[in-house]
C-alpha positions in Angstrom: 17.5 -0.4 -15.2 18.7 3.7 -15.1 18.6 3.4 -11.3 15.6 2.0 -10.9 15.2 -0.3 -8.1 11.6 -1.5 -9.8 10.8 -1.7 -13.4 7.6 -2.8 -15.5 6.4 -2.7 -19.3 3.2 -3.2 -20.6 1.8 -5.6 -18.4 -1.3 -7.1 -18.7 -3.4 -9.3 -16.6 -6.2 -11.7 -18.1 -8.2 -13.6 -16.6 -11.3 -16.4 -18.4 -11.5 -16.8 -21.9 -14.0 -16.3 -24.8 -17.2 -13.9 -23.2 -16.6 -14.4 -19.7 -12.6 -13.1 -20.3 -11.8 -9.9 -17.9 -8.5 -7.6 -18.8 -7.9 -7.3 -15.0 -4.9 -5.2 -16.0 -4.1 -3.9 -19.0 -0.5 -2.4 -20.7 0.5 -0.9 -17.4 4.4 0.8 -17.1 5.7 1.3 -13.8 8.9 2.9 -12.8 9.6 3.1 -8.8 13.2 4.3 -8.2 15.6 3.7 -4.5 13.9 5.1 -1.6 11.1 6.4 -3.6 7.5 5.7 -1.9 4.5 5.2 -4.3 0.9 5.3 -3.9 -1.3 3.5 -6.2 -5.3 4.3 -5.6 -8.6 3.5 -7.6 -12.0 2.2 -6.8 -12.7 -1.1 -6.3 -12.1 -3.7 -8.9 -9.7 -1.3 -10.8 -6.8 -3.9 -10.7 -5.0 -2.6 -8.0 -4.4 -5.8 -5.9 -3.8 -7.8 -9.1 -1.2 -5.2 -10.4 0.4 -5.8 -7.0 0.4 -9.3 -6.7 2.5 -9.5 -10.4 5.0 -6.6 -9.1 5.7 -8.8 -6.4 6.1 -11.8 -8.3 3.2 -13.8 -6.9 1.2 -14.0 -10.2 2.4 -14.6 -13.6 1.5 -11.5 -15.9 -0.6 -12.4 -19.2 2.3 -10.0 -21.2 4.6 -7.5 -20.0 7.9 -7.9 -18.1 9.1 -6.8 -14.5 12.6 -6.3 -13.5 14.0 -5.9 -10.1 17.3 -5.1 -9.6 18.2 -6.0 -12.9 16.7 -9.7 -12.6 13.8 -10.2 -15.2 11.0 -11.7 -13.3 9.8 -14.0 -16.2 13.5 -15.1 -16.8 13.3 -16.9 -13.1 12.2 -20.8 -13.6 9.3 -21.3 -11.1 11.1 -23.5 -8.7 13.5 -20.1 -7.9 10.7 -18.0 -7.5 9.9 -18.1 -3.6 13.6 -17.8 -2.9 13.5 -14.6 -4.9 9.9 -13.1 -3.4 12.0 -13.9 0.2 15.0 -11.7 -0.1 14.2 -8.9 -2.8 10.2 -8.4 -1.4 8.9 -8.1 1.7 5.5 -8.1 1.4 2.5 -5.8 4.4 -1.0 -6.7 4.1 -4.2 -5.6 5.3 -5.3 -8.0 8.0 -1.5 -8.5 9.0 -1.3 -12.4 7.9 0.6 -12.7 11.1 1.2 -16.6 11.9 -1.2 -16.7 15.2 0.6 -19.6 16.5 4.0 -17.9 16.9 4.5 -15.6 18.7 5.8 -11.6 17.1 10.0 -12.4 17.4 8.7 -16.2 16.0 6.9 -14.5 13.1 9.7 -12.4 12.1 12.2 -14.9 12.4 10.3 -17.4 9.8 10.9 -14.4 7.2 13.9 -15.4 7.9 13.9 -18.8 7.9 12.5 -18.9 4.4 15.5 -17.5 3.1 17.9 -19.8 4.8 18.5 -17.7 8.0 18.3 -19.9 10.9 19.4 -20.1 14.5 20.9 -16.8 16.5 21.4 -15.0 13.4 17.7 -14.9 12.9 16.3 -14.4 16.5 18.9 -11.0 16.9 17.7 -9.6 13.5 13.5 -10.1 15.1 14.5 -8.9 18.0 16.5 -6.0 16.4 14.2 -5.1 14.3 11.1 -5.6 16.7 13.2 -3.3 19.4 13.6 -0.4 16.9 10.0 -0.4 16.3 9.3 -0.4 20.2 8.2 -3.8 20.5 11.0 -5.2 22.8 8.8 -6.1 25.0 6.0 -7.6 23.2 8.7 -9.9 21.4 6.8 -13.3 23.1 3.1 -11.9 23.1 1.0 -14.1 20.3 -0.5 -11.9 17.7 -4.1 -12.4 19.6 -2.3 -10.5 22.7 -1.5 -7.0 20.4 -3.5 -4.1 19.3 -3.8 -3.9 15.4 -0.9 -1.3 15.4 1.2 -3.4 17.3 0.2 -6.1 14.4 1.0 -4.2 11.7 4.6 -2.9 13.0 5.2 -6.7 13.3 4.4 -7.2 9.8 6.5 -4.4 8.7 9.4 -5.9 10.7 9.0 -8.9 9.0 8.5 -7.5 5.7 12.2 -5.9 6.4 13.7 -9.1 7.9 16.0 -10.2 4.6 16.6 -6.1 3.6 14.8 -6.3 0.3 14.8 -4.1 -2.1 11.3 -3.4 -2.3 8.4 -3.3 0.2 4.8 -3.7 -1.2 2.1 -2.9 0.7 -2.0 -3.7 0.2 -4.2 -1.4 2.4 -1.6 -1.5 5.3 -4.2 0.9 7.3 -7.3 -0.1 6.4 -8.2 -1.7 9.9 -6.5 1.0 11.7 -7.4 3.9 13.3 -6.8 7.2 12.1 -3.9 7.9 14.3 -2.2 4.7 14.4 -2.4 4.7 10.5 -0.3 7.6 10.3 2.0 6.3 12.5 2.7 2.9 10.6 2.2 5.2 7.2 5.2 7.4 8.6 6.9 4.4 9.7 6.6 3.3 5.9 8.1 6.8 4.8 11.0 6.7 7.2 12.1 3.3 6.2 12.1 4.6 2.6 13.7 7.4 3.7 16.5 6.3 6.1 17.0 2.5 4.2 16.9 3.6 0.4 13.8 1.0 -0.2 11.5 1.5 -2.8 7.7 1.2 -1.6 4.7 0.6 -3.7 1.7 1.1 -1.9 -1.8 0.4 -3.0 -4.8 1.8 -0.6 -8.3 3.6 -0.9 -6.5 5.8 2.3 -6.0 9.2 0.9 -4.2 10.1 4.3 -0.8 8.2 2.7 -0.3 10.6 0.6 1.2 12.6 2.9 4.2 10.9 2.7 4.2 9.3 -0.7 6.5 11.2 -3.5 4.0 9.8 -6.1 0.1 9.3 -6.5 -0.8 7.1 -9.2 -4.9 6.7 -10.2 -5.2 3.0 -11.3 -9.1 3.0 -12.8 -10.2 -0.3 -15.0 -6.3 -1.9 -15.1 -5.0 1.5 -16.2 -3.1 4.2 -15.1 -5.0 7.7 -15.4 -4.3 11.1 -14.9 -4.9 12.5 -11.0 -5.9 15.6 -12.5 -9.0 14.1 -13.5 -10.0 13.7 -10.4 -11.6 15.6 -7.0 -11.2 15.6 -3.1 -14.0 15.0 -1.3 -14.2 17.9 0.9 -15.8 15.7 4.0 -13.5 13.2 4.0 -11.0 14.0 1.8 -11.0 10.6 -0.5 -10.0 11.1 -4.1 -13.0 10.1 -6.5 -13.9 10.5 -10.0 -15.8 13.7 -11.4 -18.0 11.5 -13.6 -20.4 9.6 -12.1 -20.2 10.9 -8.8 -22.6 12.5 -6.2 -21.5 15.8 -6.3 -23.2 19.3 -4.6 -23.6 23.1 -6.1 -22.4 25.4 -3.5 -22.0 29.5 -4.3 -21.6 28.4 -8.0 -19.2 26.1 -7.4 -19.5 21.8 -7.7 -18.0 19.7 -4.7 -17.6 16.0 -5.6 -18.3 13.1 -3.0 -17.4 9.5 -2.6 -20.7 8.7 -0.8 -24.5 10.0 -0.7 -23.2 10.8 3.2 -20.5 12.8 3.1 -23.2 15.1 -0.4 -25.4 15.1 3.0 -22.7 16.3 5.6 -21.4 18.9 3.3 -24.9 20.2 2.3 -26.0 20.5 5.7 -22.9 23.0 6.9 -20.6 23.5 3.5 -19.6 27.0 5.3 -17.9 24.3 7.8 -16.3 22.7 5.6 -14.9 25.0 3.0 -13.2 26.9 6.5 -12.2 24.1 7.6 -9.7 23.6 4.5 -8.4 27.2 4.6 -7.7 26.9 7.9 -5.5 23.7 6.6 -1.8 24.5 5.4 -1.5 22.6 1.8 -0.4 18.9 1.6 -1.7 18.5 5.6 -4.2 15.8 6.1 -7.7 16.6 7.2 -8.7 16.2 10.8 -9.4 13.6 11.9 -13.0 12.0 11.7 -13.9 8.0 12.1 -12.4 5.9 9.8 -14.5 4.7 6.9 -14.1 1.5 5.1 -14.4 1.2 1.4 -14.7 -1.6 -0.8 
């Protein structure tokens, strides 16, 4: 493994056959070492979610291998395969995918529970973990009863119940505001940080990478080159200089994710170009209303 905590050759995804066959994914490597965070972005329908799901061992690759911690995923017989997922992935989503029946300490402690952790053992690790994130008092409040940050640091508790080795994470602030996002995507860095876990991140957010130590551009199931591509100046997204709505300002081109933000930048561009050099390098942009893509 040469220290890797997360290893993958050549994999491919396929889905269909004959015409109607799609290469979802196609010869991707991946390398994610211990505490390392990485940030995986592309438009939608580039393969990202589907590149996640087989690093995380929830679907079978077409070709390739993945290792994690030395274990060869496709060497595991199926039946061994959620005992695995339990203790070396924990696994933040989007919506949360909290259980709305339990309550946040309940939800944690099933993580547990799935791994063979039962009884006191489990409750003080949720309530451990759920009191370092400063949820100790929203340990019996249902996930109906919490705000969508609270949600997601319960998810992140639970993704940390059984210490895996990796964390994997699918849009964990899309359906978050723009300062609660940084807050659970600092929370993400710190655990990296602080616990040594590798993190793969996949997200249309370009505010994440502020704390990732890698930005990978995953476009038609394979990787490309970042260099290739532009930051919208409005909202800072990273998008493709092909194909793009783009603006001619003092001879210069601006690239855009959306026909909006071409319109808010040709409206004031002065605005906006000052607003950058007032910006030290590698800060996010202010803040402006969260838009959802794809």
């Amino acid at each position: 493994m040469g220290g890797y905590a997360l290893r993958a050759e050549g994999l491919t995804k396929t889905f269909g056959e004959g015409e109607v066959q799609v290469r979802a994914v196609r010869n991707v490597g991946l390398e994610v070492g211990a505490g390392e965070v990485v940030l995986i972005m592309g438009p939608s329908g580039s393969g990202k979610t589907t590149l996640l799901s087989m690093l995380g061992a929830m679907l079978r690759p077409t070709s390739g291998r993945i290792e994690v911690d030395g274990m060869d995923l496709a060497a595991l017989p199926e039946r061994k395969l959620p005992e695995f997922r339990a203790r070396r992935f924990g696994f933040v989503f989007q919506d949360f995918n909290l259980l709305s029946a339990l309550s946040a300490e309940e939800n944690v402690e099933f993580a547990l529970n799935l791994s063979g952790v039962t009884g006191h053992r489990a409750r003080d690790r949720a309530r451990q973990l759920l009191d370092e994130f400063g949820l100790a008092h929203r340990r019996r409040f249902r996930p109906d009863k919490l705000s969508g940050g609270e949600k997601q640091r319960v998810a992140i508790a639970r993704a940390l119940a059984n210490a895996p080795t990796v964390i994997l994470a699918d849009e964990p602030t899309a359906n978050l505001d723009s300062k609660i996002g940084r807050e659970i995507a600092r929370l993400l860095r710190r655990i990296a940080s602080e616990e040594g876990r590798s993190v793969v991140i996949v997200s249309h957010d370009t505010r994440l990478k502020e704390i990732a130590d890698r930005v990978l551009w995953l476009e038609d199931g394979q990787f490309r080159s970042m260099s290739e591509m532009a930051t919208d100046p409005v909202c800072g997204m990273a998008v493709e200089r092909e194909e793009t709505s783009h603006y001619r300002h003092d001879g210069q081109t601006y690239y855009f994710c959306s026909t909006a933000c071409r319109e808010e930048f040709a409206a004031s561009p002065t605005h906006f170009l000052q607003r950058r050099t007032e910006i030290p390098a590698g800060a996010p942009l202010p803040e402006r209303p969260m838009r959802r893509i794809g």
